[in-house]
C-alpha positions in Angstrom: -12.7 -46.9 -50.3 -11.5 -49.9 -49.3 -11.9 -50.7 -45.0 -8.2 -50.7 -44.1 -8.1 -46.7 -45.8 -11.5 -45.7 -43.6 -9.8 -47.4 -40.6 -6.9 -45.3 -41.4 -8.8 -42.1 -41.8 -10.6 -42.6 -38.6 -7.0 -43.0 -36.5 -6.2 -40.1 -38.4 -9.1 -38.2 -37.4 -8.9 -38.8 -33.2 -5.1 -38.6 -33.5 -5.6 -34.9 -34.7 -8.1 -34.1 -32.4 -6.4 -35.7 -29.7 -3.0 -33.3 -30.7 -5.0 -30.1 -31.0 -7.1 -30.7 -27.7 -3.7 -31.7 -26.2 -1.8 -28.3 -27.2 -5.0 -26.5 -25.5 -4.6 -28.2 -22.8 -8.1 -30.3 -21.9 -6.4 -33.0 -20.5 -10.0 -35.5 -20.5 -11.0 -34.6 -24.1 -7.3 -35.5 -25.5 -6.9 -38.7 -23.5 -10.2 -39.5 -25.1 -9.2 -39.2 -28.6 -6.0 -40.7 -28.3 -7.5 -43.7 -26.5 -9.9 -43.6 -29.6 -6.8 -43.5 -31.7 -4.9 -46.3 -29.9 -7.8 -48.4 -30.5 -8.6 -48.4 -34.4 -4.7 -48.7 -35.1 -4.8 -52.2 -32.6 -8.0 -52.6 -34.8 -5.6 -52.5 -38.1 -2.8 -54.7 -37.2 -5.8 -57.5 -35.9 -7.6 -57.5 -39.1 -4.6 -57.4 -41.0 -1.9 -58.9 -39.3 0.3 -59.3 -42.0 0.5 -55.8 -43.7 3.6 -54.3 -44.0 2.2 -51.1 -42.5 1.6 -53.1 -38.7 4.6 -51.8 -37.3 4.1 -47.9 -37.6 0.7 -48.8 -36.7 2.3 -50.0 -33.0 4.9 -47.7 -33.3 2.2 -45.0 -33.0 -0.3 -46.7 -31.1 2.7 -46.9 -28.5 3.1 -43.3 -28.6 -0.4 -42.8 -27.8 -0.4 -44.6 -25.2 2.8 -42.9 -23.6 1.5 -39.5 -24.2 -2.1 -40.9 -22.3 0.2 -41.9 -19.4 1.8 -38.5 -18.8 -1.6 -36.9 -19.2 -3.2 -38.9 -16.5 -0.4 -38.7 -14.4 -0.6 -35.4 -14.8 -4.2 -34.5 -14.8 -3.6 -36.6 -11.0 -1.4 -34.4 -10.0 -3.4 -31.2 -10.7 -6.3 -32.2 -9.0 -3.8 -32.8 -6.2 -2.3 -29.3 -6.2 -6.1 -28.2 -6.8 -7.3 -30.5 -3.5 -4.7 -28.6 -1.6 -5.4 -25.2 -2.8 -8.6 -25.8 -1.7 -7.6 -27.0 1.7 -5.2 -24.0 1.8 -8.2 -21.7 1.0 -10.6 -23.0 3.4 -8.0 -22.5 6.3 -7.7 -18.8 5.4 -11.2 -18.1 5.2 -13.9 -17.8 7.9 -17.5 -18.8 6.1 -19.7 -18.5 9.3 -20.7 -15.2 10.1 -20.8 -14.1 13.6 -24.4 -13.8 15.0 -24.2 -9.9 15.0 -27.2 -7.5 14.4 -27.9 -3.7 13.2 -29.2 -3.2 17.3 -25.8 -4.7 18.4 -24.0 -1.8 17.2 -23.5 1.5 18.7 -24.0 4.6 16.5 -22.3 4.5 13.5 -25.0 6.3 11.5 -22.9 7.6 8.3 -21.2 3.8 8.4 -24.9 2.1 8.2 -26.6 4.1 6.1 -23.8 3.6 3.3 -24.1 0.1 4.1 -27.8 -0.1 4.1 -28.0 1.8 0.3 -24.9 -0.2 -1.1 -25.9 -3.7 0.0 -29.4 -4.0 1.5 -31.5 -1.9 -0.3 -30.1 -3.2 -4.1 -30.8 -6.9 -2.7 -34.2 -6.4 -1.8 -35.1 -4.4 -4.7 -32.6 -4.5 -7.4 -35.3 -3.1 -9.6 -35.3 0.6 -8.2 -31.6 0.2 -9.3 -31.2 0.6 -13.1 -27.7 2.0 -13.4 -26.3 -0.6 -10.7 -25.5 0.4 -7.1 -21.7 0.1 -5.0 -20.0 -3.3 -4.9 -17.1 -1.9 -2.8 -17.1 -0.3 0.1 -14.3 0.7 2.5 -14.4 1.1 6.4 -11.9 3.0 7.6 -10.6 4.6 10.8 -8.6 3.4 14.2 -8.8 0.0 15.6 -11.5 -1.6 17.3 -14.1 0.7 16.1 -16.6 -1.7 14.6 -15.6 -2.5 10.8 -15.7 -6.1 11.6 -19.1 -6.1 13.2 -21.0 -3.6 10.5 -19.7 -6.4 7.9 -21.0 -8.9 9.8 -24.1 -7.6 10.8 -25.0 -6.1 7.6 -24.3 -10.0 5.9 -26.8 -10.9 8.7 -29.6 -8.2 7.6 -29.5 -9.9 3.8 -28.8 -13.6 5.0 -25.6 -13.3 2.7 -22.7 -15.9 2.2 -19.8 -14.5 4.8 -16.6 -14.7 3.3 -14.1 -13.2 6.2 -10.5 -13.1 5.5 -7.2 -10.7 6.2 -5.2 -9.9 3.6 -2.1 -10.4 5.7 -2.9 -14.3 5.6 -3.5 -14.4 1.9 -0.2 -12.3 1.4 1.6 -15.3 3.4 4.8 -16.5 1.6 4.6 -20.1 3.4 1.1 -20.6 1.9 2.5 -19.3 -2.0 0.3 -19.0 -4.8 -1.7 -16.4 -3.0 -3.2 -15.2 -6.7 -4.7 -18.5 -6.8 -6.1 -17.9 -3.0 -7.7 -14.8 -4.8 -9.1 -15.9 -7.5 -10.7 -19.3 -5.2 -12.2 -16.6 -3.0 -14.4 -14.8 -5.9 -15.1 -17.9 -7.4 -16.7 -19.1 -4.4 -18.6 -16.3 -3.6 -19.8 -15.5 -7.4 -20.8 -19.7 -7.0 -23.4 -18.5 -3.8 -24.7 -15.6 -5.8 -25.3 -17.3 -8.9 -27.2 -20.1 -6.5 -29.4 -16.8 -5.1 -27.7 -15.7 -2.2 -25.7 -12.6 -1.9 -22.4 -12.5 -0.9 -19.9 -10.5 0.6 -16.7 -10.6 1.2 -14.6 -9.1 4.0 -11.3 -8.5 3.9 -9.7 -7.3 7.0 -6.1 -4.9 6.9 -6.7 -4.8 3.2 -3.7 -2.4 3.4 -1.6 -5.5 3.3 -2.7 -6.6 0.1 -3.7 -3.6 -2.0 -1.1 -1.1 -0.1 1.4 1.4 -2.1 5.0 -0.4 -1.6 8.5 0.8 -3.0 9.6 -2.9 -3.7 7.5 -5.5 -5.0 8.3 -9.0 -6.0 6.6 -11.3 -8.8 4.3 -12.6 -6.4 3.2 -9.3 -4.8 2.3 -8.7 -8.4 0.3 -11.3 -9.2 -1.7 -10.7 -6.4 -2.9 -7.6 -6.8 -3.1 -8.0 -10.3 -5.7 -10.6 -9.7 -7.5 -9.0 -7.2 -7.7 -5.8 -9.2 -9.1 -8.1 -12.1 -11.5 -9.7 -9.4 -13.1 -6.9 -8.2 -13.5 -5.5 -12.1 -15.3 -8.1 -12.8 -18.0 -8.0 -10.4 -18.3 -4.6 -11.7 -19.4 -5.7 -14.9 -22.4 -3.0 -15.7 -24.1 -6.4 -17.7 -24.1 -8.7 -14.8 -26.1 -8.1 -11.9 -24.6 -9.7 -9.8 -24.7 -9.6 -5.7 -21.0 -10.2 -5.0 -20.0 -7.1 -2.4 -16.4 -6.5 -1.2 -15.7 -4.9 2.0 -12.3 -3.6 2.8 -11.1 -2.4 6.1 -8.0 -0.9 7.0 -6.2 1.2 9.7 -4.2 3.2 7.5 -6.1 4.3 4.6 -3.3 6.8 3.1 -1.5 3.7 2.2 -3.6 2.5 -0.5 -2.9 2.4 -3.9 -5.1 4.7 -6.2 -5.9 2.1 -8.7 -7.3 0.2 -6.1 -8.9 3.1 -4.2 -11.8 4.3 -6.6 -12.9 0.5 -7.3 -14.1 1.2 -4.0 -17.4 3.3 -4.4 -18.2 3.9 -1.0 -15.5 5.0 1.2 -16.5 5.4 5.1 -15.1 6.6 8.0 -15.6 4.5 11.2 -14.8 6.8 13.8 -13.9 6.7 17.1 -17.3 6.7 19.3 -19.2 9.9 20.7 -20.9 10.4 24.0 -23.8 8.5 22.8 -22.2 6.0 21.1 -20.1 5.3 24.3 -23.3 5.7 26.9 -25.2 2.9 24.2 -21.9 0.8 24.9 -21.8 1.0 28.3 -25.7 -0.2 28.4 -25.1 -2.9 26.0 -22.3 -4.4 28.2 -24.3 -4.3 31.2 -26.5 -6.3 29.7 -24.6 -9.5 30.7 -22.7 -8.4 34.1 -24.1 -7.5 37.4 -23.4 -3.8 38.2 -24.5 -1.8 40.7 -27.8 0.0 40.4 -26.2 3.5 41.3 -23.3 3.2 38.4 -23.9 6.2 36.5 -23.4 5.1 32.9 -23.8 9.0 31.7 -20.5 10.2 33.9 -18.4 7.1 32.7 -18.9 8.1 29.2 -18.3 11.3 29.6 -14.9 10.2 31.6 -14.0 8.0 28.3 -13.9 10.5 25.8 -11.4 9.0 22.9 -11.8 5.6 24.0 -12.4 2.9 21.2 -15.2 0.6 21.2 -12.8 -1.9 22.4 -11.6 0.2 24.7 -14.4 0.4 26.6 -15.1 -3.5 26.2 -11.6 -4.1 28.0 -12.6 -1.6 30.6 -15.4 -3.4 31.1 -13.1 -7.0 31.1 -10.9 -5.2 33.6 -13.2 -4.6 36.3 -15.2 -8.5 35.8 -11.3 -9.4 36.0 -10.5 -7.4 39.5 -14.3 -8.9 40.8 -13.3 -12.5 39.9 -9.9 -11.9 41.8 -11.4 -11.2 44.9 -13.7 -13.2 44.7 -10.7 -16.4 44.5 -8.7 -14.9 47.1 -12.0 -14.5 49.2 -13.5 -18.1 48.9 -13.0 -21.4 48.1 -13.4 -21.6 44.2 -14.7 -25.4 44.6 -17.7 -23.6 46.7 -20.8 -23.0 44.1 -22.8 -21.3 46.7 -20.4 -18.8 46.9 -20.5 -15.5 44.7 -18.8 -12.8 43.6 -20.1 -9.1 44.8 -21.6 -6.7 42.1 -19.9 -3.7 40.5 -19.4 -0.8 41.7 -18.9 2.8 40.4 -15.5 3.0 42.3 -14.5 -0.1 40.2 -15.1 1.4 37.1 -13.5 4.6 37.8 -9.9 2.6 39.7 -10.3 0.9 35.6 -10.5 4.6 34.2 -7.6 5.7 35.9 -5.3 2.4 35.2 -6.5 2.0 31.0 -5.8 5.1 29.0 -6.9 4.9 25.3 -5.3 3.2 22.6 -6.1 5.7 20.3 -3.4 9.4 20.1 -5.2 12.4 19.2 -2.2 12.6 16.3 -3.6 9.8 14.6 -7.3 10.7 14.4 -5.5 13.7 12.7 -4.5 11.5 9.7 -7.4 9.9 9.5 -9.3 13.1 8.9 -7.5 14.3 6.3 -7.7 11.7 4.3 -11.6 11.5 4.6 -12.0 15.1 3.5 -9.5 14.2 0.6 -11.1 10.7 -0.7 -15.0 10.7 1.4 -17.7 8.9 -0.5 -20.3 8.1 1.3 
């Protein structure tokens, strides 16, 4: 074989390569080859500058080197639309856990315990597991009843990556591409587990992504199609995996059924009880100055079908009527001067003027559909 035919074999050989990696689209491996390509055909025409063969030799080197052009630009522009993806996906999603603890919480019993065999009991000893454990849990019931602090404090309990998002933001037509948003938020957090540390991820009115609608467009789709295929795959019964998804919704009768049994715990966060409420009360009180007479036991019994929230703006209500007489009392620029304590007749004038948030219908609802899809 003489050397222009093995020069002409080798072009031959990265040119195909180049083509095939090309059509499968790795950009770097193709630009490789062709460069390869471009390079023994310039070879050619230098050792034998006067072959007749020279100018398909340029002819094709120059397609090469076209075709590398568009792939770099190319491969540019991708890593730009990845770079702002990325920058897209970190403003959606809040990584640092509040500093919240199992003690922090009032009550809840039914909601920690699930949380305690799903998630903290599986990381510490995944070995007393052998036929897996949950890797979906939903918390649901009426606003402001703690499904944002169990998440958090149970990501606390296991040191876990905190992924915290709400599906209304990933829905968001300005940001587009929300499958993509998706599919960067399980990537990330199967990166942390793979690295050792659990993670979970919470996704806040969940309801807006995985809810039943009459009308969907392509991008609706998409979505939920990826996030369906997401959370499968973190189910994978050969992968051990510590990747944990925590829903939590107001209105859990609109969720899709598809999407309900991929969650394997399903909790209701009620509405607090007399303890609960009492423990409230006392945790608040923590950081105010009341008066030593208040009677925590007759305020919670006078709040019966407030929220957890509810209670905290009752709370804000009366430090707010304080703080105003205190202004219209003294000069504010005076830091000798402060504000008197609270009193019992403070909380009950806060009583009387905040009613709860919550309607007696409503808890209705919500009952039914725990005694229809409970699984705790």
């Amino acid at each position: 074989m003489s050397a222009t035919e093995e020069l002409e074999q080798y072009a031959v050989k990265y040119a195909t390569a180049a083509i095939k990696l090309d059509g499968q689209g790795s950009r770097g491996m193709a630009i490789t080859n062709y460069q390869r390509a471009v390079e023994v055909l310039l070879q050619l025409c230098t050792l034998y500058p006067n072959a007749p063969q020279n100018r398909f030799y340029m002819e094709r080197a120059e397609s090469y080197r076209k075709r590398i052009k568009e792939l770099q630009t190319g491969q540019m522009q991708q890593e730009q639309i990845e770079r702002t993806s990325l920058a897209q996906f970190e403003q959606l999603v809040l990584t640092e856990k509040p500093n919240v603890r199992w003690e922090d919480i009032a009550d809840l019993k039914d909601a920690k315990r699930a949380l305690q065999e799903s998630i903290i009991y599986p990381v510490r000893r995944p070995d007393l597991f052998p036929l897996g454990w949950p890797r979906g849990i939903l918390l649901f019931g009426p606003p402001g009843c703690g499904k944002t602090l169990l998440a958090a404090a149970v990501a606390t309990e296991v040191n876990a990556a905190f992924y915290c998002i709400d599906a209304a933001s990933i829905m968001s037509k300005w940001l587009g591409e929300s499958e993509r948003n998706v599919a960067q938020l399980f990537k990330t957090a199967r990166a942390a587990s793979e690295n050792g540390q659990p993670s979970i991820i919470f996704i806040d009115e969940i309801d807006s992504l995985i809810g039943v609608r009459i009308q969907e467009i392509g991008g609706e789709i998409r979505t939920r199609n990826q996030f369906l295929k997401e959370m499968d795959s973190i189910f994978d019964k050969n992968k051990s995996t510590n990747v944990y998804v925590i829903g939590a919704t107001n209105k859990p009768w609109v969720l899709d059924d598809p999407f309900i049994r991929r969650f394997q715990k399903r909790v209701f966060v009620p509405l607090p009880d007399f303890d609960a409420r009492l423990e409230m009360f006392k945790i608040y009180a923590q950081n105010l100055k009341p008066a030593p007479d208040i009677n925590f036991e007759e305020l919670a019994k006078a709040t019966e079908g407030y929220s957890g929230s509810d209670i905290r703006d009752l709370f804000q209500s009366v430090q707010i009527r304080v703080a105003r007489e205190f202004f219209e009392a003294n000069n504010p620029n005076d830091r000798q001067a402060k504000p008197r304590i609270m009193t019992m007749q403070d909380f009950y004038v806060s009583v009387e003027e905040r009613k709860p948030s919550v309607s007696p219908e409503i808890l209705t609802h919500y009952e039914r559909w725990f005694e229809a899809f409970k699984a705790l």
